[in-house]
C-alpha positions in Angstrom: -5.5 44.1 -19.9 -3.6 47.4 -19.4 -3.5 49.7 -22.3 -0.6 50.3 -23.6 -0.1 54.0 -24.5 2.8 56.2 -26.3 4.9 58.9 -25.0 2.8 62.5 -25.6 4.9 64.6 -28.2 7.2 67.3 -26.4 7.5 71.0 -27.7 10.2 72.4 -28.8 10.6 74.5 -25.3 9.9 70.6 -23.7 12.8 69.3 -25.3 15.6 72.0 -24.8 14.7 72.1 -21.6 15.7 68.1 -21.6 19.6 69.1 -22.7 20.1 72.7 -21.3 21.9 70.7 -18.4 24.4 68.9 -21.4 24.8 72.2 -22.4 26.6 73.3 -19.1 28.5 69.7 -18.8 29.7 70.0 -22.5 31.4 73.8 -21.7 33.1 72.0 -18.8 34.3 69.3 -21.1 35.2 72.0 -23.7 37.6 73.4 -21.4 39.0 70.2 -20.4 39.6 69.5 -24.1 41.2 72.6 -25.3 43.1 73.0 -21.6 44.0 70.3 -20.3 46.9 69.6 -22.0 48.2 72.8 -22.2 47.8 72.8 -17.9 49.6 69.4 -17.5 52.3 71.1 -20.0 52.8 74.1 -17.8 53.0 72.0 -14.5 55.9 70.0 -16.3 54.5 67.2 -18.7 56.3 66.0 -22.0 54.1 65.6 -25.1 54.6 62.2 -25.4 53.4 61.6 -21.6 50.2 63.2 -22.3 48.1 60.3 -23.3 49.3 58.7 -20.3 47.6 61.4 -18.3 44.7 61.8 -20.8 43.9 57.6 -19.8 42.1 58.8 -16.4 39.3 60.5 -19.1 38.4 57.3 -20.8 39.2 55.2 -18.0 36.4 57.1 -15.7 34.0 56.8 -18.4 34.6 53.0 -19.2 33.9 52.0 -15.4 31.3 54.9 -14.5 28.4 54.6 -17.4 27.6 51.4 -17.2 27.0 51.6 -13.7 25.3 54.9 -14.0 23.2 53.4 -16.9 22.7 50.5 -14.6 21.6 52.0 -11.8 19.1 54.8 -13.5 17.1 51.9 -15.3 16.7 50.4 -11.2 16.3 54.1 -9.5 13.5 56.1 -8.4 13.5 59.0 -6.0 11.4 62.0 -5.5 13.6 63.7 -7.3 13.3 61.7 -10.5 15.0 58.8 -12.2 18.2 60.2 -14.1 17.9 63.6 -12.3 20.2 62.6 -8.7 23.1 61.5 -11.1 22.5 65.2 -12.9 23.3 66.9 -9.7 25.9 64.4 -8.2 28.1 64.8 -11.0 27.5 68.7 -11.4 28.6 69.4 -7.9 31.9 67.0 -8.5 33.1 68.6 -12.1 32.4 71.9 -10.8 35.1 70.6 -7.7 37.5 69.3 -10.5 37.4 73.0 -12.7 38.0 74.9 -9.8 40.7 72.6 -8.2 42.5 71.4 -12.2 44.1 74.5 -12.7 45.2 75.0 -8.8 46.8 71.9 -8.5 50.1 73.7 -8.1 48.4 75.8 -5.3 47.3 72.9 -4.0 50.0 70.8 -3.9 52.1 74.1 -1.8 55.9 74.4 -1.7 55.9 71.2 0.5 55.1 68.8 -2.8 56.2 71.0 -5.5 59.9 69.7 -5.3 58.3 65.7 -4.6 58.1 63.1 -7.7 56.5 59.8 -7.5 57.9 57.2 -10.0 59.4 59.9 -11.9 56.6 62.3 -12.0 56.2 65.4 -9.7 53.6 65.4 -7.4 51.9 68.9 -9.1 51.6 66.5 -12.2 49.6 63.8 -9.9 47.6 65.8 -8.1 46.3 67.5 -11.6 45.8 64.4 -12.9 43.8 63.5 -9.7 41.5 66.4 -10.5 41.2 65.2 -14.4 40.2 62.3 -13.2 37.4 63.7 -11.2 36.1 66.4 -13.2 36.3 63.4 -16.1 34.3 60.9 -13.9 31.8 63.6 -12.5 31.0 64.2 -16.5 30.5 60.7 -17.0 27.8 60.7 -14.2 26.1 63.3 -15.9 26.0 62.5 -19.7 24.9 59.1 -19.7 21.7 60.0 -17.9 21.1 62.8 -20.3 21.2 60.6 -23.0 18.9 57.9 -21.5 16.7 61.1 -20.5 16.0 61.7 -24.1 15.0 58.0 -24.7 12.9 57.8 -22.0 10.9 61.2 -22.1 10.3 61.5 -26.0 8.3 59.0 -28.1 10.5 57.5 -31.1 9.2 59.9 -33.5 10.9 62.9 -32.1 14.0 60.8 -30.9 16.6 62.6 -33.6 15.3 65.9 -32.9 15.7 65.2 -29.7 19.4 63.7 -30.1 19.9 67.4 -32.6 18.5 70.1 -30.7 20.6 68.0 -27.5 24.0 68.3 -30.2 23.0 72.2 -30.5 23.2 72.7 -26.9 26.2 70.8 -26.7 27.9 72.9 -29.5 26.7 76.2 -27.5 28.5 75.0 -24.4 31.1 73.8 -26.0 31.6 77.0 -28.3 31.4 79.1 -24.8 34.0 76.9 -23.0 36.7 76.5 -26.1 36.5 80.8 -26.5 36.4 81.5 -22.5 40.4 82.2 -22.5 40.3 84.1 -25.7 37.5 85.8 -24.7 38.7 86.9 -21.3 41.8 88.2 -22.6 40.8 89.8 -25.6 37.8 91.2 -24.2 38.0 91.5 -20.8 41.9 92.3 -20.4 43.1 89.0 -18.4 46.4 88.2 -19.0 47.5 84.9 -21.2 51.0 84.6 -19.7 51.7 82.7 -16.2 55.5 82.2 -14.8 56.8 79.4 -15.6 55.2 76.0 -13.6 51.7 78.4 -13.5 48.5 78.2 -15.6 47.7 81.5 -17.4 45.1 83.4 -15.7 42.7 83.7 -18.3 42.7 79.7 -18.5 42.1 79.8 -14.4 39.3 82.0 -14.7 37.6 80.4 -17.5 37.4 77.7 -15.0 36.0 79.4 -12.6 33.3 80.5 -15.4 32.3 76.9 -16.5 32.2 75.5 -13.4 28.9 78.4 -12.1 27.4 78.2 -15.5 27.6 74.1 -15.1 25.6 74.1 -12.1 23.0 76.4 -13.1 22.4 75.0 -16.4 21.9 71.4 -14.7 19.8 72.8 -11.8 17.8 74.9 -14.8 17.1 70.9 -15.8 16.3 69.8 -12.6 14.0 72.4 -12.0 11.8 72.2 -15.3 12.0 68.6 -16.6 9.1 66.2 -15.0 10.0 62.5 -15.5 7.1 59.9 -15.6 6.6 58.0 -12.0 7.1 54.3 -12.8 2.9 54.0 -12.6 3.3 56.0 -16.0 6.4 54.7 -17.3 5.1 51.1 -17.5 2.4 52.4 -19.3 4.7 52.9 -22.2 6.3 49.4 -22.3 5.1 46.6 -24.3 5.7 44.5 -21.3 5.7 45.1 -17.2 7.9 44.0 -14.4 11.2 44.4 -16.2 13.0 46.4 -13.6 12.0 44.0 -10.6 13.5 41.2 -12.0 16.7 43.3 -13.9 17.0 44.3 -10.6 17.7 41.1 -9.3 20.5 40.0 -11.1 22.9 42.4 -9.8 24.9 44.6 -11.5 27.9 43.2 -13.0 25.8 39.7 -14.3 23.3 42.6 -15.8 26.0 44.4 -17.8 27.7 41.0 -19.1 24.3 39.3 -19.7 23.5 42.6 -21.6 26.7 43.4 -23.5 26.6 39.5 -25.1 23.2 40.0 -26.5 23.5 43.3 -27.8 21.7 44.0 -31.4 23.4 43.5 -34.3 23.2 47.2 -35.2 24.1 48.7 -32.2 27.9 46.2 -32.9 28.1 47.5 -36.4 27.6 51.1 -34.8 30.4 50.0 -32.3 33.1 49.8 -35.1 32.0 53.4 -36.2 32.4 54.9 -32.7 35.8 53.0 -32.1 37.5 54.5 -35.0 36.0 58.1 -34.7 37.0 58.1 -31.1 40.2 57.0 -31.3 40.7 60.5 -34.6 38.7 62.5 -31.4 41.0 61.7 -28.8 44.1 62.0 -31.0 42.6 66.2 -31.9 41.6 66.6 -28.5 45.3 65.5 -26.8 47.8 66.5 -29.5 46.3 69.4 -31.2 48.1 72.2 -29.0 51.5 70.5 -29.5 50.7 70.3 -33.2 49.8 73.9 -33.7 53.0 75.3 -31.3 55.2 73.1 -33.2 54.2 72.8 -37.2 52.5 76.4 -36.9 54.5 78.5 -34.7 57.6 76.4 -35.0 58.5 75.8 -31.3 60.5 72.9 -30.5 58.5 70.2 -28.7 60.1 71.0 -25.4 59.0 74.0 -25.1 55.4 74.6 -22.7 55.7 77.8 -21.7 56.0 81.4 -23.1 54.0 83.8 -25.0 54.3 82.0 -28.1 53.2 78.9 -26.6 50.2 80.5 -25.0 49.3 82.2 -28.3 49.1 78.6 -29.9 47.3 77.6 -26.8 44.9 80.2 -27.2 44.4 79.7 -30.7 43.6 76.4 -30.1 41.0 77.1 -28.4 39.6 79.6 -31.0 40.0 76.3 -33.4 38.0 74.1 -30.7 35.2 76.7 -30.5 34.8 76.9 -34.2 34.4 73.3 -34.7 31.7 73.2 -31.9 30.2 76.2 -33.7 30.3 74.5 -36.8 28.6 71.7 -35.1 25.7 73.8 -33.6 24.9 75.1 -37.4 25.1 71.7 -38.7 22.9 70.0 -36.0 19.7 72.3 -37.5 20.9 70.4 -41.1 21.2 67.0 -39.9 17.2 66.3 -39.8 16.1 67.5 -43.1 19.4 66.0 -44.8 18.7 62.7 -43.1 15.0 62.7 -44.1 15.9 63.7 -48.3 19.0 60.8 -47.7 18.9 58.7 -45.1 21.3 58.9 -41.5 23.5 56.6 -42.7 24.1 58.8 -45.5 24.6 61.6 -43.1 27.2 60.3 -41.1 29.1 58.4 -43.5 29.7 62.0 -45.2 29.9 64.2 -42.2 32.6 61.0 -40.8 34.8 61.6 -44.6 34.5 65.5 -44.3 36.1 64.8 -40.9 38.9 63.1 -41.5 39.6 65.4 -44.8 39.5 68.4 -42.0 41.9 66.6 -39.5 44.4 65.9 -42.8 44.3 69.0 -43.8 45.8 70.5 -40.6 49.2 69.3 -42.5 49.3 71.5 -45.6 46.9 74.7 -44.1 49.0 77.6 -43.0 48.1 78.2 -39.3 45.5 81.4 -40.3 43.8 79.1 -42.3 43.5 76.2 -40.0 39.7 77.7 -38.9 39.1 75.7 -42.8 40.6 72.5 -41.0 37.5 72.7 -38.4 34.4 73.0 -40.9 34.5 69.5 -41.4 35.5 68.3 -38.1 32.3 70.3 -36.9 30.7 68.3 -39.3 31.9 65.1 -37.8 31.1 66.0 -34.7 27.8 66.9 -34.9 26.9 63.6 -36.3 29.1 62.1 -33.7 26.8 63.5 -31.1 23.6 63.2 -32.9 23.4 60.6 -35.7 24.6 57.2 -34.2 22.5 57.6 -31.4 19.5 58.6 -33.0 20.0 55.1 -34.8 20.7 53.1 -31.5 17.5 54.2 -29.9 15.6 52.3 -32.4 17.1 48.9 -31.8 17.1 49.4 -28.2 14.1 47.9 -25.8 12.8 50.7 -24.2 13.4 48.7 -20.3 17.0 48.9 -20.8 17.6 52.2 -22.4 20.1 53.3 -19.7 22.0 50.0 -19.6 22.5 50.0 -23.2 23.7 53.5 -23.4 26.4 52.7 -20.8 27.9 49.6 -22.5 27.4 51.6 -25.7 30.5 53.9 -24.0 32.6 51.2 -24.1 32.9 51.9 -27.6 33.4 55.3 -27.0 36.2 54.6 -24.0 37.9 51.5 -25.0 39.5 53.4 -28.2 40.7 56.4 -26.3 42.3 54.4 -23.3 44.3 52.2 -26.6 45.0 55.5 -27.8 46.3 56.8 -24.6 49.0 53.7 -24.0 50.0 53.6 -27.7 49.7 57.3 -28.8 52.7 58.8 -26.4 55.3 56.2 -27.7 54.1 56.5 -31.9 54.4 60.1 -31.3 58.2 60.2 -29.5 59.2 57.1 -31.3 58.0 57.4 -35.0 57.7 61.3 -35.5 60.4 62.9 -32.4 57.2 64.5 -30.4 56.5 66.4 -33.7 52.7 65.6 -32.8 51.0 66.8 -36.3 51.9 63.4 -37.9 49.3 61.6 -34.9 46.8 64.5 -35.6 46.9 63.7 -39.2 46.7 59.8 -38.6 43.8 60.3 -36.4 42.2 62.2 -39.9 42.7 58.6 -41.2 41.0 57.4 -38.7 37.5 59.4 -39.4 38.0 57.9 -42.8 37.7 54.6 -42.2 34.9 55.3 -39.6 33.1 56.9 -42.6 33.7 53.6 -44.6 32.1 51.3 -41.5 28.8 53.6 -41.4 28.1 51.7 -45.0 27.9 48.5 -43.1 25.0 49.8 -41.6 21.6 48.3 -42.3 19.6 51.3 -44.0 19.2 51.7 -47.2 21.8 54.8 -48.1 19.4 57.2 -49.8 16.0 56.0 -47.9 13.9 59.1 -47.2 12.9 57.7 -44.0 13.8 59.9 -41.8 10.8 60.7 -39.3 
């Protein structure tokens, strides 16, 4: 009988080495969350049709993961196992951040005076390249995730889920403060005719998208995944890819998604209702701040002032994402005096609070708002996942992790079709009303995490 053995314990430099790709993915996606809206605004969007353009995000993810997750658990190449999906989607989102904020260059004079079913085609072809910069992201997270699950033994799975949230927040601090830095640093200008995107936002761009590639080829290059010879070593049982294999795809991913654990559905009500306060920040936060803060009308997407709120936006992004890189050292020793449940039913109440508070802060205060969404978020990226692993079997680690997006997906793409007509409807494109609701949001997710089952003050934490 073959011996069944367990995972050798990484080092530290072992397991940064693991995320320093997720770092580079995660300053792309900080630029697509603190400028995308602000781009579709300049090329002509209303605030309340930004969700509607935001839906290609959640949409991308929702279809690609599970298939990704699907088809990592059934590959092997001489490159690796998650590793091809790594540079796949690096060389597309580094195609969608240089293209994004050149769709009007793209689109020439020919298509800047066309519309499609009321849009203009500048507005579709940006929207295009969301869409692919979102997707190519989608390829590459979900393998990094299952990377950690299948390279590190159980014991080291949260600090292997943290030190992966501090190299997100490091990205993501580096993409939100790109524009600010580049014009307060480096002398790039903030302002862009009208229909243009500022150049410090293009450049930025231009930034993430090199530092993307080399982080995830910095993964590629030092990263050794087991060969399947070694990989079944680690299972309790053998021959589970053969015969996964066999079902196909789509019976795999319904077959899988009906008999998911019990913790990892509890854990789906928590994501669903921190998602949909995420995707409500991420979306509506630069029409807030223009409007409550600098008291621009909600028509108004151009100009210095709007490019100061725009900018200070991302100043506010990067803080929570620095926030979140100092928490993520805290979340292990916190979790092992409470428990994680503890830790992310509090970090999920400190979240909302900080979205709320965006209301009654004046707007030089607002970096206050942030502590405690950097809270959140860190234990967004860290705690529920770190509790997944555990109920997961080891042969369908990937598979898992992609329906577990759904939860992650399905509450943005609600948000996106319902968010658009609360905001023009109930609050006249005022936006920090949503923003505020979406604070609600983090509370009740707070409130779900009790329903977890682990004991709220355990001391177990390994």
């Amino acid at each position: 009988m073959e011996k069944n053995l367990e995972k050798p314990r990484l080092s530290m430099g072992g397991i940064i080495n693991l995320s320093m790709g997720f770092m580079g993915i995660q300053m792309g996606f900080g630029l697509q969350n603190g400028n995308a809206s602000r781009i579709l605004a300049n090329f002509g969007a209303d605030v309340h049709e930004l969700s509607y353009f935001w839906i290609v995000a959640p949409l991308t993810g929702l279809i690609v993961q599970p298939i990704i997750g699907h088809m990592g658990d059934n590959t092997w190449t001489r490159l690796g196992r998650r590793k091809p999906y790594f540079l796949a989607g690096a060389l597309l989102a580094s195609l969608g951040l240089i293209f994004l904020p050149n769709s009007n260059v793209i689109a020439g004079e020919g298509l800047q005076a066309s519309e499609f079913m009321g849009i203009s085609a500048i507005l579709w072809i940006g929207v295009a390249f969301l869409a692919l910069m979102d997707a190519s992201f989608n390829i590459c997270m979900e393998p990094f995730r299952a990377l950690v699950g299948d390279v590190l033994p159980q014991k080291q799975g949260t600090i292997g889920f943290s030190v992966q949230t501090i190299l997100i927040g490091m990205g993501a601090i580096l993409g939100s403060f790109l524009p600010w830095i580049l014009t307060n640093w480096f002398g790039v200008a903030n302002t862009a005719a009208e229909g243009m995107v500022a150049p410090n936002v293009v450049w930025s761009f231009y930034v993430g998208a090199f530092l993307l590639m080399a982080t995830i080829l910095y993964t590629i290059a030092t990263v050794r995944e087991y060969s399947p010879e070694e990989y079944k070593q680690f299972r309790k049982s053998e021959g589970t890819h053969e015969k996964e294999a066999k079902k196909g795809l789509l019976a795999s991913i319904v077959q899988d998604a009906g008999s998911m654990p019990v913790r990892m559905k509890r854990l789906g009500w928590v994501q669903i209702f921190s998602w949909f306060g995420l995707f409500t920040m991420w979306v509506y936060t630069t029409s807030a701040v223009a409007t409550h803060h600098f008291g621009l009308s909600p028509d108004i997407h151009s100009g210095k002032s709007y490019n100061d709120a725009g900018d200070l936006v991302g100043v506010l992004f990067g803080t929570y994402n620095f926030v979140a890189l100092i928490f993520a050292f805290l979340i292990t020793p916190i979790a092992r005096m409470t428990s994680r449940k503890f830790v992310h039913f509090a970090s999920l109440i400190l979240g909302g609070l900080g979205l709320l508070s965006m209301y009654v802060l004046p707007q030089e205060w607002l970096v206050l708002s942030m502590v405690g969404v950097g809270i959140a978020w860190a234990s967004i990226l860290t705690v529920p996942y770190a509790l997944l692993v555990d109920a997961l079997p080891a042969e369908k680690m990937g598979i898992y992790m992609g329906i577990f997006n759904f939860f992650i997906v399905l509450p943005q793409i609600v948000n996106a079709l319902i968010g658009g007509w609360i905001v023009h409807d109930f609050f006249s494109d005022y936006a920090i009303y949503y923003v505020a609701l979406g604070g609600l949001t983090f509370l009740i997710a707070g409130l779900l995490t009790l329903r977890i089952k682990e004991p709220l003050f355990a001391g177990n934490e390994s």
